[in-house]
C-alpha positions as CSV (number, residue, x, y, z in Angstrom):
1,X,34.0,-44.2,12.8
2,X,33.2,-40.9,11.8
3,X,35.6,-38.3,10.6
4,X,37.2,-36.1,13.3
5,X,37.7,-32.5,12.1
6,X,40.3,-30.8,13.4
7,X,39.0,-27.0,15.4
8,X,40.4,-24.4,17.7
9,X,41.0,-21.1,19.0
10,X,43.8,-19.0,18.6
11,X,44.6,-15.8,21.2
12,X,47.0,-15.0,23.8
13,X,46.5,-15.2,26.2
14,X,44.0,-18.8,25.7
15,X,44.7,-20.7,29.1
16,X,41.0,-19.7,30.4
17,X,38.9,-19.9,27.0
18,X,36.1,-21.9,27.7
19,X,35.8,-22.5,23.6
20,X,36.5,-25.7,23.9
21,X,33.8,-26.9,27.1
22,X,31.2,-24.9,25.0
23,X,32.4,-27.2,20.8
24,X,32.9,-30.1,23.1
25,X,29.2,-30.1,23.8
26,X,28.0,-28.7,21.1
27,X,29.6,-31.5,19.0
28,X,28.7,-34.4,21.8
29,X,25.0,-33.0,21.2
30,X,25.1,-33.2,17.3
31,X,26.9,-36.4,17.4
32,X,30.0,-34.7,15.0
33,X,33.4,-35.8,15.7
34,X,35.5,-33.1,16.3
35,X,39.3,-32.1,18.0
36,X,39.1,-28.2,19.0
37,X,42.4,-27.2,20.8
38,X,43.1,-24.1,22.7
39,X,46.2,-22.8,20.3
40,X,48.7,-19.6,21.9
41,X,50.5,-18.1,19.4
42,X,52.7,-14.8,19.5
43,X,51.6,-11.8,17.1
44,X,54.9,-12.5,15.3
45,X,53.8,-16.0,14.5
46,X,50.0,-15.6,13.5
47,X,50.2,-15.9,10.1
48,X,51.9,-18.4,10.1
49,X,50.3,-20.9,12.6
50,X,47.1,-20.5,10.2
51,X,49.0,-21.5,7.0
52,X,50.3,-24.6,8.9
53,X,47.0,-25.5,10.6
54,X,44.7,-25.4,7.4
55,X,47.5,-27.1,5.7
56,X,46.1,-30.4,7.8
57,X,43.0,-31.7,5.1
58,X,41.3,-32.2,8.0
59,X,41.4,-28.7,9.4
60,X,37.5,-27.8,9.4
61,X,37.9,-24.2,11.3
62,X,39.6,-21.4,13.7
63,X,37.9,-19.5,16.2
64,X,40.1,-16.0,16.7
65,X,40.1,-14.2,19.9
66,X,41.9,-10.9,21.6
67,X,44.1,-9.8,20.7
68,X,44.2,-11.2,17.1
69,X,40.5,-10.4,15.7
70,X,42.0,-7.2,13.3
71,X,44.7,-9.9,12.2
72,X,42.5,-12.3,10.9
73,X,40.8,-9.7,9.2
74,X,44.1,-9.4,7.3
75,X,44.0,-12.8,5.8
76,X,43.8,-13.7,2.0
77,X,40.2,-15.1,2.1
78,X,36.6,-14.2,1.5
79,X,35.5,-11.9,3.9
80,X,31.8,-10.9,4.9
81,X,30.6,-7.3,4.7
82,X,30.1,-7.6,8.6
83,X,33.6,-8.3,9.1
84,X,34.8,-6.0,6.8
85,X,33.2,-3.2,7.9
86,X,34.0,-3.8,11.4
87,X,37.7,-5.0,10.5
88,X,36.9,-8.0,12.9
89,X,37.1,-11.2,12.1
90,X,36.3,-14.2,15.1
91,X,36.0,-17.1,12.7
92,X,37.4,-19.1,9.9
93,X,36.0,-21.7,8.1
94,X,38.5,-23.5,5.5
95,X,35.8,-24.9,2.3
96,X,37.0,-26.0,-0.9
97,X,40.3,-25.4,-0.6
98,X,39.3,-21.4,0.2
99,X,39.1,-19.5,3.5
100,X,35.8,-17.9,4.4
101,X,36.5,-14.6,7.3
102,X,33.8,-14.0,9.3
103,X,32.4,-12.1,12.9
104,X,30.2,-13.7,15.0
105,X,29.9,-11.7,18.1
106,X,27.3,-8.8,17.3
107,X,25.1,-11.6,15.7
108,X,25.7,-13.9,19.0
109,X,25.0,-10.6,21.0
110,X,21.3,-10.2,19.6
111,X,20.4,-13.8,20.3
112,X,21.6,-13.5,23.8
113,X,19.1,-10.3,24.7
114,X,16.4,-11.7,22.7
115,X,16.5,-14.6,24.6
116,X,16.2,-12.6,27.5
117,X,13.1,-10.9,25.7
118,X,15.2,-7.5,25.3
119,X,14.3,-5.8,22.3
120,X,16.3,-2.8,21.4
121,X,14.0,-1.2,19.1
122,X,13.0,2.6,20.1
123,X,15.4,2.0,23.4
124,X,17.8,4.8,24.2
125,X,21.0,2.7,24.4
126,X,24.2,3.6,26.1
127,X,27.3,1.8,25.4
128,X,30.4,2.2,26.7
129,X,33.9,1.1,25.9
130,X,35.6,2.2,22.4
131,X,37.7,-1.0,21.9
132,X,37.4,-4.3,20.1
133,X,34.2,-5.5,22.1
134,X,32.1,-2.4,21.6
135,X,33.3,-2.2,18.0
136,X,31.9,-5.6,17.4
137,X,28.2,-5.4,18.5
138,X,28.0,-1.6,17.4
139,X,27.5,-3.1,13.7
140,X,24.6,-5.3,15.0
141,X,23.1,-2.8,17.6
142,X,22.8,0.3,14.9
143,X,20.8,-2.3,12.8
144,X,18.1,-2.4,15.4
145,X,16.0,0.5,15.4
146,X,17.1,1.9,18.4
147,X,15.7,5.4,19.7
148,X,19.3,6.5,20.4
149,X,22.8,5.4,20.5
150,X,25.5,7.3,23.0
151,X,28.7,6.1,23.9
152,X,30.9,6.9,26.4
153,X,34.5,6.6,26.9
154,X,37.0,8.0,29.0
155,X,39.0,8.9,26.4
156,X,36.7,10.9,24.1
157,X,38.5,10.7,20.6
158,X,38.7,7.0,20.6
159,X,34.9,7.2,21.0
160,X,34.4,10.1,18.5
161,X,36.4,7.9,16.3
162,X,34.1,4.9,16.5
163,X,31.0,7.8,15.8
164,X,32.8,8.6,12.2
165,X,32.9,5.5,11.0
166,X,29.6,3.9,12.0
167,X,28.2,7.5,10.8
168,X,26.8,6.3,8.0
169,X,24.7,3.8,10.0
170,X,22.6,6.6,11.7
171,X,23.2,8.8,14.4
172,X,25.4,7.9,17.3
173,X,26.0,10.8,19.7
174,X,29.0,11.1,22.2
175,X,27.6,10.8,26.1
176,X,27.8,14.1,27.9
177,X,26.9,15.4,31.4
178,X,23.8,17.6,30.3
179,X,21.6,14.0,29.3
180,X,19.0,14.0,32.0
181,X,16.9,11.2,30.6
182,X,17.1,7.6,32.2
183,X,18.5,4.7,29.4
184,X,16.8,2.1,29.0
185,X,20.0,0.0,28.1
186,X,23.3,0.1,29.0
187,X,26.2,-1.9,27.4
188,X,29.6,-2.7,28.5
189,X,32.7,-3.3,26.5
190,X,35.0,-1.8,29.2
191,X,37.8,-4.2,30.4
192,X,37.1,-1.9,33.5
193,X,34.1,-4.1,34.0
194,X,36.5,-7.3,34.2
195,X,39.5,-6.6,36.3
196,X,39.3,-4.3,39.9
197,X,36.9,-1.9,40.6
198,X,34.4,-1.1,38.1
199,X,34.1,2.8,38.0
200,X,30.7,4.2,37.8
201,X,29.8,7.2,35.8
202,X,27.7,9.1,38.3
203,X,26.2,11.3,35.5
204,X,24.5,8.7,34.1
205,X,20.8,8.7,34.5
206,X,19.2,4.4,35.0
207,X,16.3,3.4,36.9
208,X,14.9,0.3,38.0
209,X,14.1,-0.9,34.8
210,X,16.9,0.0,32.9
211,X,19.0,-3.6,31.2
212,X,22.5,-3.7,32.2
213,X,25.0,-5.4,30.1
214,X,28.5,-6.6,30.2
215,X,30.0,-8.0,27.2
216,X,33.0,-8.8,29.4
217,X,32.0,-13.3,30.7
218,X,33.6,-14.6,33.9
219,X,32.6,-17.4,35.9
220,X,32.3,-14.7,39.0
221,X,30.4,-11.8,39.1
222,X,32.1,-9.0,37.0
223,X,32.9,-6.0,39.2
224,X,30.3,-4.2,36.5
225,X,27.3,-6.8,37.0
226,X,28.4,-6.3,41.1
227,X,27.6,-2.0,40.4
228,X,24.6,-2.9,38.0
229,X,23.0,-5.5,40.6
230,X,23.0,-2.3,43.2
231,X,20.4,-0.3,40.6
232,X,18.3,-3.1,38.4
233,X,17.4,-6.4,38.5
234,X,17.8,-7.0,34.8
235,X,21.5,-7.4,35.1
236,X,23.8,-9.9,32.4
237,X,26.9,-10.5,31.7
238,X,28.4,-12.2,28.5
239,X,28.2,-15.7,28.8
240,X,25.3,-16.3,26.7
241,X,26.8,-14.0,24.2
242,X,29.8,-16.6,24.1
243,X,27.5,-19.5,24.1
244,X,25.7,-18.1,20.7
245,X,28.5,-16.4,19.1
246,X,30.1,-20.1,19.3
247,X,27.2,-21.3,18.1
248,X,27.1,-19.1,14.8
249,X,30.7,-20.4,14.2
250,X,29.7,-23.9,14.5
251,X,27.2,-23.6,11.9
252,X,29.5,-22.1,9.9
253,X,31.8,-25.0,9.6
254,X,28.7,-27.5,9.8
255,X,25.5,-26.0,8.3
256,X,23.6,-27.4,11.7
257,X,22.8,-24.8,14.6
258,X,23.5,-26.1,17.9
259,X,21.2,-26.4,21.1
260,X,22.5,-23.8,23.1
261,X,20.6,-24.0,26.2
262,X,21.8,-26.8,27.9
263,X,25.3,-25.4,27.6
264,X,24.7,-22.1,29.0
265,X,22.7,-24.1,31.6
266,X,25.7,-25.9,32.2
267,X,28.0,-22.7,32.2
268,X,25.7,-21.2,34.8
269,X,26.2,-24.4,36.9
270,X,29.8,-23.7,36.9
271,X,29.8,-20.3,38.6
272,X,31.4,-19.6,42.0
């Protein structure tokens, strides 16, 4: 019988991740035997649980999620330049006797629109959102050649804070009510987008061709995708992003990238 490795994901809350549909078929499909667990730990405790769980020999890996993503990026371990820069860290991979820190998401971002043939080279991008989500695709999006990069937040210094330290990157500008110019993409990393009504920022300038966004994933239309729908028909929400960033970890801990398509085939099947 083959080895069962030992795999999870840590957050709180974790009673809704859908980590472990998405490793369950990714490891069914490669034929690798695996045990990933849904693990909910207080802050207080997170150190901790990781020292106990990759003290198992056959603990292959940890997927972090919110709100513990800037904790792992705390660890002792080898961190990526990615992660680092970001201070993010969504998965860990346990080699050697060493701990490898790494962040998944902006890479699992750019698959998902390139699989949707959105290419964000020369596109005027607005994201908005200043938190955790936005923070990690931001690395990935102001690698791609964009024409522009606004964000907007309701809270202004929180974005003008994420505009100093991608600085360096190239020039992010802070949205304001004078832009009269349609974008052609707009990103969100707002939990606004999840829970209640999703409040739309009348100044901003789409049309029908404009790609709409959410980073936020829920098995029913996200009060964002709802607004979206109203002005374009190239409307997505984060599932595939999920599916791919997943993915990514997976091939950390296994040097084999899984089919994805059948799973977010199979996530799309699932929707109310």
């Amino acid at each position: 019988m083959n080895k069962k490795y030992k795999l999870g994901v840590v957050g709180r809350p974790i009673e809704h991740s859908l980590s472990p549909f998405i490793h369950s078929r990714f490891s069914r499909n490669e034929n690798i035997n695996i045990e990933y667990l849904p693990y909910k730990v207080d802050e207080s405790d997170f150190e901790i649980f990781i020292k106990e769980f990759f003290s198992d020999k056959d603990s292959k890996g940890l997927n972090v999620t919110l709100p513990y993503k800037k904790n792992a990026a705390n660890l002792n371990g080898n961190i990526s330049s990615e992660a680092k820069y970001i201070n993010a860290v969504n998965t860990l991979v346990k080699s050697n006797g060493e701990l490898s820190l790494y962040s998944t998401d902006g890479k699992g971002f750019i698959n998902d629109i390139d699989s949707k043939g959105l290419d964000l080279k020369n596109k005027k991008v607005l994201m908005i959102g200043a938190g955790a989500a936005i923070e990690s695709v931001l690395y990935r999006v102001a690698k791609s050649s964009t024409k522009s990069i606004t964000l907007f937040n309701r809270t202004e210094e929180k974005a003008n804070r994420l505009i100093r330290k991608f600085s360096n990157m190239g020039k992010i500008d802070l949205f304001h009510e004078e832009q009269n110019s349609a974008f052609d993409v707009v990103i969100n990393g707002s939990s606004a987008g999840l829970t209640g009504e999703f409040e739309p920022i009348e100044e901003v300038f789409t049309n029908s061709n404009t790609y709409f966004y959410d980073l936020n994933y829920s098995l029913t239309e996200t009060p964002f995708c709802k607004w979206a729908s109203e002005n374009s028909k190239h409307v997505f929400d984060g599932i595939g992003m999920l599916v791919y960033q997943a993915a990514f970890s997976f091939e950390k801990w296994f040097d084999v990238f899984p089919e994805t398509d059948s799973v977010i085939s199979d996530l799309e099947g699932m929707r109310e």
